[in-house]
DSSP file (Angstrom, degrees, kcal/mol; ACC not computed):
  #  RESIDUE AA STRUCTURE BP1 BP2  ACC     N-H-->O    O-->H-N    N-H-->O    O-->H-N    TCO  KAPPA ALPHA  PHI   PSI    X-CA   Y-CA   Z-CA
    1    1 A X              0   0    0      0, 0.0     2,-0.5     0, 0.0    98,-0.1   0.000 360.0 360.0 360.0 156.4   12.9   12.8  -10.3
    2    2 A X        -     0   0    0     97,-0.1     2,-0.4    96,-0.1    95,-0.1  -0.699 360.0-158.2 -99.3 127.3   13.3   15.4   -7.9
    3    3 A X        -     0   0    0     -2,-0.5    93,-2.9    93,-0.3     2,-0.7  -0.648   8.6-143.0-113.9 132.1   10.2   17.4   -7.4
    4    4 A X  E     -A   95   0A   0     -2,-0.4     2,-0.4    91,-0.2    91,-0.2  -0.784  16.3-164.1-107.2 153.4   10.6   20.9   -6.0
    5    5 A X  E     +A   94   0A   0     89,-2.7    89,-1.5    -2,-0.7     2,-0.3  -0.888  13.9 167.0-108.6 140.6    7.6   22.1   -3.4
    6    6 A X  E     -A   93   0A   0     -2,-0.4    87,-0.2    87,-0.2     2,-0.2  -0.874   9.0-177.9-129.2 175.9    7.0   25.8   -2.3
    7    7 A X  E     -A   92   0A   0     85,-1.4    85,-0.6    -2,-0.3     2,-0.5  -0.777  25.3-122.3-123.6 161.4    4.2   27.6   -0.5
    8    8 A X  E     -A   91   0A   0     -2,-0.2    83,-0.2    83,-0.2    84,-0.0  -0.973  29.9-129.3-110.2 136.1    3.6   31.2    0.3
    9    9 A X  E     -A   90   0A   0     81,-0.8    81,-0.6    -2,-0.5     7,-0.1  -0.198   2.1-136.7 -85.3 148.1    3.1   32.0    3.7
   10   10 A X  S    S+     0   0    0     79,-0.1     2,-0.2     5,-0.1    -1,-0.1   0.077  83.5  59.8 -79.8  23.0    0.5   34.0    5.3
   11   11 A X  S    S-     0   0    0      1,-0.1    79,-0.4    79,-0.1     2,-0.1  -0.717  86.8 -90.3-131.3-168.9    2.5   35.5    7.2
   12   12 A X     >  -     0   0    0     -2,-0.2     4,-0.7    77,-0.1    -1,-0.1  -0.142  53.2 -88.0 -47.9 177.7    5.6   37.8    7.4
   13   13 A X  H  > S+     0   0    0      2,-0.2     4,-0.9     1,-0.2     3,-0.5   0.964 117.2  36.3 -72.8 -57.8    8.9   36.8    7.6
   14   14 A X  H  > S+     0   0    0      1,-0.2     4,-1.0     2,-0.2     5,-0.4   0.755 117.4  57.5 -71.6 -17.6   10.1   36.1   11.0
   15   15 A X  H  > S+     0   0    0      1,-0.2     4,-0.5     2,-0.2    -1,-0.2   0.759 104.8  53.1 -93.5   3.2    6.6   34.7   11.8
   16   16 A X  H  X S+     0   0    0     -4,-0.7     4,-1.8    -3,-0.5    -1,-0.2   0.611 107.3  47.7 -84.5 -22.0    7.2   32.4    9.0
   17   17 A X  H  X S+     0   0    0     -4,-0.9     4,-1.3     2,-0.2    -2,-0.2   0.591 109.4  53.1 -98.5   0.5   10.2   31.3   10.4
   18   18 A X  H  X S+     0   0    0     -4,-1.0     4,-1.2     2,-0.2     5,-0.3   0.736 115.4  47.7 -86.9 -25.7    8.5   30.9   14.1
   19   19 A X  H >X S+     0   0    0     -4,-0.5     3,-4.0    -5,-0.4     4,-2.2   0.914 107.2  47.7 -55.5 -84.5    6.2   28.9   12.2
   20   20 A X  H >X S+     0   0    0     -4,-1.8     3,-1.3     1,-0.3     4,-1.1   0.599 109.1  55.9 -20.9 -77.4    8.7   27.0   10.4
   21   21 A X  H 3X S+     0   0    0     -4,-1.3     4,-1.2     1,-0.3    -1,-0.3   0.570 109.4  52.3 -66.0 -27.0   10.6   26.3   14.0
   22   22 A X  H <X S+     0   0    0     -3,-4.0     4,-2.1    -4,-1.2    -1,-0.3   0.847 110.5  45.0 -70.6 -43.4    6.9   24.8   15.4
   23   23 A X  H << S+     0   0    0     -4,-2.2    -2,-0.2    -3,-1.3    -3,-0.1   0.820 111.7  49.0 -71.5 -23.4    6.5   22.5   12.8
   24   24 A X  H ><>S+     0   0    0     -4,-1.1     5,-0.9    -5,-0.4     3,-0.7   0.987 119.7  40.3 -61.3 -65.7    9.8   21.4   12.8
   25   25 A X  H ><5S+     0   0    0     -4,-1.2     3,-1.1     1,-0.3    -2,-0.2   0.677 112.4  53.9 -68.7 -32.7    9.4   20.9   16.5
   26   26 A X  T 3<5S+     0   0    0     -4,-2.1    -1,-0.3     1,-0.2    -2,-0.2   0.478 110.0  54.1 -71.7 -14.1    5.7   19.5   16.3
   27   27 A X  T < 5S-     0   0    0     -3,-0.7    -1,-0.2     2,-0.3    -2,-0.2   0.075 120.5-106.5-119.6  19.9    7.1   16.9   13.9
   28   28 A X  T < 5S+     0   0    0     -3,-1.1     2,-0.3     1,-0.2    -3,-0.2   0.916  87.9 113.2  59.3  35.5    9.9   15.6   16.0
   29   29 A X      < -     0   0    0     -5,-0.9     2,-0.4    29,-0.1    -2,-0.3  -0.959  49.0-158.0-146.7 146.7   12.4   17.5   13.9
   30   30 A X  E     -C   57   0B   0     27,-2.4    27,-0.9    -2,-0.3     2,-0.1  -0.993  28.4-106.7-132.8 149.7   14.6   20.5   14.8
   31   31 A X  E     +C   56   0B   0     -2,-0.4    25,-0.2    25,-0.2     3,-0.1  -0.617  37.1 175.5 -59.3 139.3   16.4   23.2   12.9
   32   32 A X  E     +     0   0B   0     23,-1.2    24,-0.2     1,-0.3    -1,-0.1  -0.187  62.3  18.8-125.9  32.7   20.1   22.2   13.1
   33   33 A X  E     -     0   0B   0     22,-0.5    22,-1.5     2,-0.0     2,-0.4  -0.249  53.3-173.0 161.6 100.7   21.3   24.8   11.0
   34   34 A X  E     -C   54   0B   0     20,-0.3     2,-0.5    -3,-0.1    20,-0.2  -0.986   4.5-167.8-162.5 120.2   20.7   28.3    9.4
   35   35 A X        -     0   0    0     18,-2.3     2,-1.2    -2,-0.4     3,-0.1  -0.911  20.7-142.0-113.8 128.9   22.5   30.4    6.9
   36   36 A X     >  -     0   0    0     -2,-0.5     4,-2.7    16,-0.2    16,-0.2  -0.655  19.4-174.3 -76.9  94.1   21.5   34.0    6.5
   37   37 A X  H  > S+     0   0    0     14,-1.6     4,-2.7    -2,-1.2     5,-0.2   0.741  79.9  53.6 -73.3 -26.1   22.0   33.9    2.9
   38   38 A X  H  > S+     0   0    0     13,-0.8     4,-2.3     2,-0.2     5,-0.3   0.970 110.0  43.5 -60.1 -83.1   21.2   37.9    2.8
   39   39 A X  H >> S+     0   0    0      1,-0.2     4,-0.7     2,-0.2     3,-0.6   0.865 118.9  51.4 -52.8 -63.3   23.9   38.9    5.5
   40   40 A X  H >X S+     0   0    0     -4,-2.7     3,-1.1     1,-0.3     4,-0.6   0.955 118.2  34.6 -70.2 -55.2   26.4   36.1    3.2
   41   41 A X  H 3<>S+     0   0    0     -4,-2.7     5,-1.1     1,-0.2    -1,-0.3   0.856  98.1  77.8 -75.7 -16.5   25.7   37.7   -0.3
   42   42 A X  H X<5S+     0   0    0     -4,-2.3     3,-0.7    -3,-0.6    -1,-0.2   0.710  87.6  65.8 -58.2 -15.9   25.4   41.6    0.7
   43   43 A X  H <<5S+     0   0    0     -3,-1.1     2,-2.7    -4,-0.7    -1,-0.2   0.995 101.9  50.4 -50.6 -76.4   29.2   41.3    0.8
   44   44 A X  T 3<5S-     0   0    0     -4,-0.6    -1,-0.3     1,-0.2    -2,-0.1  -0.256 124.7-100.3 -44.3  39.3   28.8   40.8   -2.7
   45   45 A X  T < 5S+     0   0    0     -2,-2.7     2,-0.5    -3,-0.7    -3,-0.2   0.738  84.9 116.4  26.6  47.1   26.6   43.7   -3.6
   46   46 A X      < -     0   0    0     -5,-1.1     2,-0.7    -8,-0.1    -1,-0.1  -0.904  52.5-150.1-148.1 136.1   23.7   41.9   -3.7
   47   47 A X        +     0   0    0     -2,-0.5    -9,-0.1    -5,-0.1    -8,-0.1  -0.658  21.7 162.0 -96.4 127.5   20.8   42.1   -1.8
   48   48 A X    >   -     0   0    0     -2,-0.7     3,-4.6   -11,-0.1    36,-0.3  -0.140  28.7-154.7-126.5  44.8   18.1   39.0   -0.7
   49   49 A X  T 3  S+     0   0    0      1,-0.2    35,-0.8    34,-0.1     3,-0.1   0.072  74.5  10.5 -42.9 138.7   16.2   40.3    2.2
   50   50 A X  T 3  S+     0   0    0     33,-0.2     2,-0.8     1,-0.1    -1,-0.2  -0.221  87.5 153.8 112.8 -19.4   14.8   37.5    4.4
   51   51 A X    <   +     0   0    0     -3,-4.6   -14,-1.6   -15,-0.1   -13,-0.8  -0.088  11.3 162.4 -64.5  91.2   16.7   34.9    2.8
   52   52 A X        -     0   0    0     -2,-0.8    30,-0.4    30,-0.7   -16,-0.2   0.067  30.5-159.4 -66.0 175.8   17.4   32.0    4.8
   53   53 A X        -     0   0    0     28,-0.1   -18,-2.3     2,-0.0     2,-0.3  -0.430  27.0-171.5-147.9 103.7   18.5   28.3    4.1
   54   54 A X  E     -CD  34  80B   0     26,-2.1    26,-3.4   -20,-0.2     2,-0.4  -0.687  14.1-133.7 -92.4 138.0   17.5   26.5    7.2
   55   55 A X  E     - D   0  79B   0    -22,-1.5   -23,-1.2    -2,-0.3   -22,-0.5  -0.892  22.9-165.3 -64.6 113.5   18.6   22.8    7.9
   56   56 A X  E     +CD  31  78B   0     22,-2.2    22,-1.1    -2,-0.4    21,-0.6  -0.933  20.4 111.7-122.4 146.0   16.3   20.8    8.9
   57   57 A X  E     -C   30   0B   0    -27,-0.9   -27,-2.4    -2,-0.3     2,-0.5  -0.971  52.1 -98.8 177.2 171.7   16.3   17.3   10.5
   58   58 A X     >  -     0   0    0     -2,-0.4     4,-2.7   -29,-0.2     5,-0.1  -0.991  29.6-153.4-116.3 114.7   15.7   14.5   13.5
   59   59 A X  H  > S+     0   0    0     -2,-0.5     4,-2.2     3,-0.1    -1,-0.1   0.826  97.4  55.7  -1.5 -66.0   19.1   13.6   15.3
   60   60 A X  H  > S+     0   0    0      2,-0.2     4,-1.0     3,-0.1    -1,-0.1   0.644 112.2  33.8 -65.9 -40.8   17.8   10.6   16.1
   61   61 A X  H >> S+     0   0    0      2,-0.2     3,-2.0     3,-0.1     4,-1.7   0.957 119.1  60.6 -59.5 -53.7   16.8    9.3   12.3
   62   62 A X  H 3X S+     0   0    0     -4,-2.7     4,-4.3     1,-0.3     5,-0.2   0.808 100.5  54.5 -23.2 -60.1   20.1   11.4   11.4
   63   63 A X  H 3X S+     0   0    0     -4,-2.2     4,-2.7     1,-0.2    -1,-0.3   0.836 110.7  38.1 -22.1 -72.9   21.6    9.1   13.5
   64   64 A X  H <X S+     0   0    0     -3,-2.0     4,-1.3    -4,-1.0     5,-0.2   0.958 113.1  56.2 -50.4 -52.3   20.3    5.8   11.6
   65   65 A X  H >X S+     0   0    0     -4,-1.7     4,-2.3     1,-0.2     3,-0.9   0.928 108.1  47.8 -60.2 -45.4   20.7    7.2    8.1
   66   66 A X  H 3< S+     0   0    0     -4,-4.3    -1,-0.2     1,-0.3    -2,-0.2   0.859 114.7  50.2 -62.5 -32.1   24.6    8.0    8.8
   67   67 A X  H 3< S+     0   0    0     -4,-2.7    -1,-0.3    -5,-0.2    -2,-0.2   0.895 111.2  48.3 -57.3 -34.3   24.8    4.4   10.2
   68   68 A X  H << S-     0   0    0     -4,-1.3     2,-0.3    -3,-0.9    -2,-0.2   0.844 137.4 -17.6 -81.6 -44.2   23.2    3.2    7.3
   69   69 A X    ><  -     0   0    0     -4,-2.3     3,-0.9    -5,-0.2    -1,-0.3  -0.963  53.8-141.3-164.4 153.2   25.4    4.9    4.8
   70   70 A X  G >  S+     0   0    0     -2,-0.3     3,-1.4     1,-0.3    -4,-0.1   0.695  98.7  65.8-115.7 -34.4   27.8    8.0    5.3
   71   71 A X  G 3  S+     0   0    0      1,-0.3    -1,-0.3     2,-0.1     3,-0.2  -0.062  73.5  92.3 -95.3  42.4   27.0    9.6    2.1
   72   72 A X  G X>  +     0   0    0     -3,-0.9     4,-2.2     1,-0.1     3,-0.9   0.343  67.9  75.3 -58.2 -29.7   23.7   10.0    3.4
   73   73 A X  T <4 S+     0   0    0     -3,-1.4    -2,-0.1     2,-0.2    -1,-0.1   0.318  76.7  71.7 -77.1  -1.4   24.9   13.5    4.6
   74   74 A X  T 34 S+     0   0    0     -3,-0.2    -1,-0.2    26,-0.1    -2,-0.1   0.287 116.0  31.7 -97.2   8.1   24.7   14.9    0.9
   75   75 A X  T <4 S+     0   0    0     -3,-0.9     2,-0.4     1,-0.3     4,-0.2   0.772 102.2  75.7-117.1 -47.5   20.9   14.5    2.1
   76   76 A X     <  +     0   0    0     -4,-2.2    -1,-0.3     2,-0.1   -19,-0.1  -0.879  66.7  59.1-113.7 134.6   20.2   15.0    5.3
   77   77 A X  S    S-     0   0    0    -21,-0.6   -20,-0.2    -2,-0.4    -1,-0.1   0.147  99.3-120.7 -93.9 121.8   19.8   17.5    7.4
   78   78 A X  E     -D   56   0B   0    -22,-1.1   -22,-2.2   -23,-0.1     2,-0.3  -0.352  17.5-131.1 -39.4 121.2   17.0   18.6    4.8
   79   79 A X  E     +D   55   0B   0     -4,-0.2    16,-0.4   -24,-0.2     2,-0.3  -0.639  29.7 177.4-100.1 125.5   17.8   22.1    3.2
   80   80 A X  E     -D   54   0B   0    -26,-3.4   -26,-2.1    -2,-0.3     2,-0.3  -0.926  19.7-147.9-126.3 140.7   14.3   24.7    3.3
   81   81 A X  E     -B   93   0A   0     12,-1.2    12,-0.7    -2,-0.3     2,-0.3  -0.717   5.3-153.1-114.5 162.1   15.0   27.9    2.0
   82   82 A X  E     +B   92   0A   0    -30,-0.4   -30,-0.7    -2,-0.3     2,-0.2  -0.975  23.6 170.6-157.7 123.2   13.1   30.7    3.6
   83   83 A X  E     -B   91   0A   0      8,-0.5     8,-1.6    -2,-0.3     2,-0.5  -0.992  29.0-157.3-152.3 144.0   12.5   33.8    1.4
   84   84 A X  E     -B   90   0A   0    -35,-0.8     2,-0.4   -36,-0.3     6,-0.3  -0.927  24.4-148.9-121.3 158.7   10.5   37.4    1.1
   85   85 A X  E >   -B   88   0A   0      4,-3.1     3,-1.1     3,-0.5   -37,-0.0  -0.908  43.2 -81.6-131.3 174.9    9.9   38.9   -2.6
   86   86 A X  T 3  S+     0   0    0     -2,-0.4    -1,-0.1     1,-0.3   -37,-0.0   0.658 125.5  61.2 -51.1 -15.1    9.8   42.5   -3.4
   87   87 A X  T 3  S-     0   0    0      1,-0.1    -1,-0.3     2,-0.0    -3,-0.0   0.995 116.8-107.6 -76.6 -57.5    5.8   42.8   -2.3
   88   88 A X  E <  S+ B   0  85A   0     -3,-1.1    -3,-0.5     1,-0.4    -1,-0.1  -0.307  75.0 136.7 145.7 -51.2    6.8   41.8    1.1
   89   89 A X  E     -     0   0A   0     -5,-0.2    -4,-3.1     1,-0.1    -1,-0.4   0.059  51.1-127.6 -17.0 154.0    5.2   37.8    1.1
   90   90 A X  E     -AB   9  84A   0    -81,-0.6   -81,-0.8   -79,-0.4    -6,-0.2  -0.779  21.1-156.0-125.7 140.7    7.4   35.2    2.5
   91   91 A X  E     -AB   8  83A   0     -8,-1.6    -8,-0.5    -2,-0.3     2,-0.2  -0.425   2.8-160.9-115.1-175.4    8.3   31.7    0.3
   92   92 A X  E     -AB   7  82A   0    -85,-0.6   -85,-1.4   -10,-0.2     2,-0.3  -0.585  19.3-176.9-179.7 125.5    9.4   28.3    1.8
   93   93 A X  E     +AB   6  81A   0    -12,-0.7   -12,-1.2   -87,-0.2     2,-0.2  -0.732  10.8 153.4-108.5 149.5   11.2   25.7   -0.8
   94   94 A X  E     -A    5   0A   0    -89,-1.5   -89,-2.7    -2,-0.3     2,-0.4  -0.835  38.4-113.6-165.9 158.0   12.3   23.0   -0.6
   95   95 A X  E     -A    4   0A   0    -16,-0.4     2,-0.9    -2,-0.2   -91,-0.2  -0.838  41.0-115.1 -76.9 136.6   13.1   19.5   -2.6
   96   96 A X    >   -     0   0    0    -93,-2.9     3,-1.0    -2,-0.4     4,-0.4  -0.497  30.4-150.4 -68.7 123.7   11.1   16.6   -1.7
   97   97 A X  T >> S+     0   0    0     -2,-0.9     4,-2.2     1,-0.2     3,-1.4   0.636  73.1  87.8 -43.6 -36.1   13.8   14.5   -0.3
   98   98 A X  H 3> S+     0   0    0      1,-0.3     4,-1.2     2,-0.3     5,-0.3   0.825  88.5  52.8 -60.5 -39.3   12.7   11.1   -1.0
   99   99 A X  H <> S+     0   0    0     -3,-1.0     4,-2.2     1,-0.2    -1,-0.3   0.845 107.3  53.4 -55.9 -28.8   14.3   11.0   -4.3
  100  100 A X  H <> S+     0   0    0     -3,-1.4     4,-1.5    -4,-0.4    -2,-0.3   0.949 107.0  47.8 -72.5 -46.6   17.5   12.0   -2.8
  101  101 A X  H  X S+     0   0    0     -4,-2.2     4,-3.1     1,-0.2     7,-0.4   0.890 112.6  54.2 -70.8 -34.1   17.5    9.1   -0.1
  102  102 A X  H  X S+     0   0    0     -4,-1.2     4,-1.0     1,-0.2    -1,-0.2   0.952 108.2  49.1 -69.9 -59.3   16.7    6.6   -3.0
  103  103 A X  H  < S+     0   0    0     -4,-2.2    -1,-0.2    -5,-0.3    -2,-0.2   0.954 111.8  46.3 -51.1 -34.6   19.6    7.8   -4.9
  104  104 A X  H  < S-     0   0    0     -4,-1.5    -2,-0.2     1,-0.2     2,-0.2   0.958 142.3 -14.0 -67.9 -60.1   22.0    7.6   -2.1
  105  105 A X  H ><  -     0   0    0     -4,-3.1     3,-2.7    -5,-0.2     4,-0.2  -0.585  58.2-147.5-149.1  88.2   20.9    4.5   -1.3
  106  106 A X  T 3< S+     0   0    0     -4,-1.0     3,-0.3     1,-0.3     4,-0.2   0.297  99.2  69.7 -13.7 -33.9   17.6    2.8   -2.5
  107  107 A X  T 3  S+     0   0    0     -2,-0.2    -1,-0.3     1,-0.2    -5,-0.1   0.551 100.4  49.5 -41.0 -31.9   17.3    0.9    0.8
  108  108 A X  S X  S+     0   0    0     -3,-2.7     3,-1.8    -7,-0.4    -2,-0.3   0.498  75.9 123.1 -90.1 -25.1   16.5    4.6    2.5
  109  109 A X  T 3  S+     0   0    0      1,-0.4     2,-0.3    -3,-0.3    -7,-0.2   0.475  81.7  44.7 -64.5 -74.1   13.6    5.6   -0.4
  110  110 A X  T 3         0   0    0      1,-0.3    -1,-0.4    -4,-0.2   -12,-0.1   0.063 360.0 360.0 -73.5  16.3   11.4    6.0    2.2
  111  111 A X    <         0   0    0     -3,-1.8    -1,-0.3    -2,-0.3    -2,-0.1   0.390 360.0 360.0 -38.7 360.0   13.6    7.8    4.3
């Protein structure tokens, strides 16, 4: 089943996302991809300050998984949401992925 993980970060917001962007990078992994989900819903009267969705991901795995199967892309790049709430803390979500690669294709589980 698909298990969701959060923490809250000790930090503020943009230094939670230079964090985020070290670990990524410390882990062979880069952001490939980031919607300012704030700036996208404020159209819409509604406000989310900080609120990211960041993509996250290897190239180089990418690379393998798409070889391996095409609908692999309804998994990877892995999606982390990036969040502040009204005290001012900063979130980070995410789903653990490993159920998702299993689903696509059972061969990946351990994607």
């Amino acid at each position: 089943s698909t298990k969701w993980v959060s923490y809250t970060a000790a930090k503020e917001f943009e230094a939670t996302v230079d964090a985020l962007n070290k670990a990524a990078a410390d882990h062979g992994m880069m952001i490939v991809g980031d919607v300012n989900q704030d700036a996208e819903l404020a159209a819409n009267g509604l406000r989310l300050p900080g609120a990211h969705a960041f993509f996250v991901g290897n190239p180089q795995l990418g690379k393998t998984f798409f070889e391996a199967t095409k609908a692999i892309g309804a998994v990877v790049p892995v999606r982390m949401h990036v969040w502040a709430d009204a005290a001012g803390s900063s979130h980070i979500g995410y789903f653990d992925p490993a159920p998702q690669f299993a689903a696509v294709d059972p061969a990946l589980s351990d994607g």
